[in-house]
C-alpha positions in Angstrom: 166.5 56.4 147.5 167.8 55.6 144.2 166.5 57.8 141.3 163.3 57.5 139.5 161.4 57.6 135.9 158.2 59.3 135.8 156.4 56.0 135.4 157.8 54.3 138.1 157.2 57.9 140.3 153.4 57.3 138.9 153.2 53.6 139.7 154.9 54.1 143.6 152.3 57.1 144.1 149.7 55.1 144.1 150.6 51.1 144.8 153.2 51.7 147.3 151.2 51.2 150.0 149.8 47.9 148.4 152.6 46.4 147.6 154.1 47.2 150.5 151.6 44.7 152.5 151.9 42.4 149.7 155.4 41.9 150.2 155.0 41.6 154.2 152.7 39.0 153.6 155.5 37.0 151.4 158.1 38.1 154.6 160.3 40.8 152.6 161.0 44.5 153.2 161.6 46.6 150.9 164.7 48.7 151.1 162.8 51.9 150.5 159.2 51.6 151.8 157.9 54.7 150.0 159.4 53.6 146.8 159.0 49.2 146.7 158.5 49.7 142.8 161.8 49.8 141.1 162.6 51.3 137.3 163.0 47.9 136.0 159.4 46.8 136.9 158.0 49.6 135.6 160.0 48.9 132.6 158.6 45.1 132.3 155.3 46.7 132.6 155.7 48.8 129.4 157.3 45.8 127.7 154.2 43.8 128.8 151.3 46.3 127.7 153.1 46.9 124.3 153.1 43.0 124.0 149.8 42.8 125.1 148.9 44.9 122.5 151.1 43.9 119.7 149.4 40.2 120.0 145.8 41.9 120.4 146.5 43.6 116.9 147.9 40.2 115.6 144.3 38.2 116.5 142.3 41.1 115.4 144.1 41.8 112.4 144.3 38.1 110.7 142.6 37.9 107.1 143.6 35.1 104.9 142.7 37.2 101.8 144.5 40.7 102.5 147.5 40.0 105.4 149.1 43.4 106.9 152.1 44.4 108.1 151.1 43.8 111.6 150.3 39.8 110.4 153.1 39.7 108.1 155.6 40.5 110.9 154.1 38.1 113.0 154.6 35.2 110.5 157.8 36.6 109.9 158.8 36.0 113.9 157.0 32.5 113.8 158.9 31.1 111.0 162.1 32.7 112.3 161.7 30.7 115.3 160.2 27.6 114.4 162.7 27.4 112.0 165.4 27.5 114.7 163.5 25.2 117.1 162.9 22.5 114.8 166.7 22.6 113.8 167.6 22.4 117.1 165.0 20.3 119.0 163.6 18.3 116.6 160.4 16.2 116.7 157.7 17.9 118.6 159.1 21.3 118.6 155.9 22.6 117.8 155.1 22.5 121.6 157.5 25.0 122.7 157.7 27.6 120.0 154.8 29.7 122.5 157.5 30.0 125.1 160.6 30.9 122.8 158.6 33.5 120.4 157.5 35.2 123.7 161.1 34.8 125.6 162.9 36.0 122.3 160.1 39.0 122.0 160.4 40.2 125.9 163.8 40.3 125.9 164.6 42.1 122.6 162.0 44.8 123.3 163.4 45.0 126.9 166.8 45.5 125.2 165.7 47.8 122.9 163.5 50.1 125.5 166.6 52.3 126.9 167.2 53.5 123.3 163.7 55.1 122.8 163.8 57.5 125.0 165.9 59.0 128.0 162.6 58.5 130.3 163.2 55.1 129.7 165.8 52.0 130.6 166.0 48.6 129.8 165.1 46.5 132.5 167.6 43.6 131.4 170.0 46.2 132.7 169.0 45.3 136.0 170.0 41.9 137.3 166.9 40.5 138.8 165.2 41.2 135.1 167.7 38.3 133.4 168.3 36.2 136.4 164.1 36.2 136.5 164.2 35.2 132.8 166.8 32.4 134.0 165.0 30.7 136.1 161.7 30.5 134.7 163.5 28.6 131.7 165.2 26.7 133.9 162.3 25.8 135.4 160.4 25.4 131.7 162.9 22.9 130.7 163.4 20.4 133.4 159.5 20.0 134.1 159.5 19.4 130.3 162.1 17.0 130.6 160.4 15.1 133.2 157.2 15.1 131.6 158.6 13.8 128.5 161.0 11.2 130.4 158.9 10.6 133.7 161.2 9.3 136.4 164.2 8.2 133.4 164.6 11.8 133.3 166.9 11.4 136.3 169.4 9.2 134.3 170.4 12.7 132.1 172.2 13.6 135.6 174.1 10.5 136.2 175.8 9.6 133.2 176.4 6.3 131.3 178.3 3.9 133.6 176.4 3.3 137.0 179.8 3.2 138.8 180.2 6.8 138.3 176.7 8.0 139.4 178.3 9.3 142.8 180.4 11.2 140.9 178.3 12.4 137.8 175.3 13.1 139.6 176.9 16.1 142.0 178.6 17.3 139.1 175.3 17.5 136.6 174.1 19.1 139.5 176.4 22.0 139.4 176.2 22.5 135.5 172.2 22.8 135.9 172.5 25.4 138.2 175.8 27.2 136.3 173.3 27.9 133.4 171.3 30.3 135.2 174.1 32.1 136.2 175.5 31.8 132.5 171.9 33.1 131.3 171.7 36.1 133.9 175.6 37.3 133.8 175.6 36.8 130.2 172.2 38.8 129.4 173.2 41.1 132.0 176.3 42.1 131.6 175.8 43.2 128.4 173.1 45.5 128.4 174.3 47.0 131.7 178.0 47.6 129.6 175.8 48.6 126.9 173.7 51.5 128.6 176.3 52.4 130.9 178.5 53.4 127.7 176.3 55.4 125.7 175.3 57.1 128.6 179.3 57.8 129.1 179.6 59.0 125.4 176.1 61.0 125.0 177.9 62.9 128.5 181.6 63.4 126.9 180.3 64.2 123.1 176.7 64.8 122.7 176.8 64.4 118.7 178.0 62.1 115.7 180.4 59.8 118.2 177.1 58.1 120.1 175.6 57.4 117.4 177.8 55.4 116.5 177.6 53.0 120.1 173.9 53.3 119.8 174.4 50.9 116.1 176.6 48.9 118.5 173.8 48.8 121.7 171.4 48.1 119.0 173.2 45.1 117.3 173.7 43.8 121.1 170.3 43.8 122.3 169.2 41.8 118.9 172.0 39.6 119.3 171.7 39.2 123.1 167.9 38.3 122.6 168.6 36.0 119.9 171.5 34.0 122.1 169.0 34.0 125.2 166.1 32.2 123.0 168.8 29.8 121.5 170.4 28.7 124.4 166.6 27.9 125.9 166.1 25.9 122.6 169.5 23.9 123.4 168.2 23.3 127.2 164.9 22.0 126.1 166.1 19.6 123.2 168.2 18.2 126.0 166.1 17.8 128.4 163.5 16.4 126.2 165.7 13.8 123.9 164.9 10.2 125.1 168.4 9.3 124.1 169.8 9.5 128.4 
C-alpha cells in the first residue's frame, strides 16, 4: 500500500468502507480496499475547503464604502482574468470568466500546496488530478461551442473545402483529443519534476541550496496555472467564434 498523509489516513479511517461500495456500484476496484482514498484527493479536498472559504469571505466581506484585502484580492483575480479573456475571446467573454477564475484558482493553489508543508503534496502531481482538469475543459468548451453554433458547430472539424471533409474531419478529430493529453502531460509533468526535485535537494543538502528550487517550484506552479487557464481561454474562443 503506497504511503500516506495523516489526512488521507483520517479520511480512509472512516469512508473506506463507503466508498468502497460506491465504487462497486460504478463497477471499479480499488487497488487497495482498505485504503480507496488516495493523497491526491485528500489534497483536492483541502484545496476545495480553502476555496470554499476564500469565496465565503469574499460574499461576506463586500462593502462598497470600506473594501479589504480579502475583496481587493478578489477584484484583483477578476480583472486579471477578464482582462485576458476578453483579449483572447472577445465578445461575450463575460460568460466564461466563472470557469477560468475557478480553473486558474484550483490549480495554482493545488500547485502551491506541496510547498506549505511536508504533510502535504500537490495533487497536480498526480496524473489523474490534471488529466481530470483536462477533460472537464474539454468537455466545457465543445458543449459551448455547440451551444453557440448549434449543428454548424460540426463544420470547425471539417475544414473549408467540402472535398477534403474525409480527410479533415479524422484529423480534427485527433487534434481535439491531443489537447487533453497536451493539458494533462504538460500540467503534470511539471509539478511531478518539480516536487520530485526539491524533495532530491532538501535530501542531499537540507539548507540554502533548496531554497533556491523552491523560488523555481514556486515560479512553476504560478506559471503552470496561468498556461493551464490560457490555453482553456484559446479552446473556448475557438470553439465559440462563428467564423467556421
Amino acid at each position: 500500500m503506497p504511503p500516506q498523509l495523516f489526512l488521507t489516513s483520517f479520511l480512509n479511517s472512516f469512508l473506506a468502507g463507503p466508498v468502497d461500495k460506491l465504487l462497486a456500484l460504478l463497477h471499479i476496484t480499488p487497488r487497495f480496499p482498505e485504503a480507496p482514498i488516495p493523497n491526491s484527493v485528500a489534497m483536492e479536498l483541502i484545496v476545495f475547503l480553502i476555496l470554499l472559504g476564500y469565496f465565503v469571505a469574499v460574499r461576506v466581506s463586500l462593502s462598497v464604502e470600506n473594501p479589504g484585502v480579502v475583496q481587493h484580492l478578489a477584484e484583483m483575480t477578476d480583472e486579471f482574468v477578464s482582462g485576458q479573456a476578453e483579449q483572447i475571446i472577445g465578445h461575450g467573454f463575460e460568460q466564461f470568466t466563472n470557469y477560468l477564475t475557478v480553473i486558474l484558482l484550483f490549480i495554482l493553489l493545488s500547485n502551491l500546496l506541496g510547498l506549505l508543508s511536508p504533510w502535504l503534496e500537490s495533487p497536480t502531481a498526480s496524473v489523474a488530478v490534471p488529466l481530470g482538469l483536462a477533460l472537464v475543459t474539454f468537455v466545457y468548451y465543445h458543449y459551448h461551442g455547440v451551444r453557440a453554433n448549434g449543428f454548424g458547430y460540426i463544420k470547425q472539424f471539417l475544414g473549408p473545402v467540402w472535398w477534403l471533409y474525409w480527410l479533415l474531419f479524422p484529423i480534427e478529430i485527433i487534434s481535439h483529443l491531443a489537447r487533453i493529453l497536451s493539458l494533462t502531460v504538460r500540467l503534470y509533468a511539471n509539478m511531478f519534476a518539480g516536487d520530485l526535485l526539491t524533495l532530491a535537494f532538501f535530501s542531499l543538502i537540507p539548507i540554502g541550496v533548496p531554497l533556491v528550487f523552491l523560488g523555481l517550484h514556486l515560479g512553476v506552479a504560478v506559471v503552470q496555472a496561468y498556461v493551464f487557464m490560457l490555453l482553456a481561454a484559446i479552446y473556448l474562443s475557438l470553439a465559440v467564434a462563428h467564423e467556421h
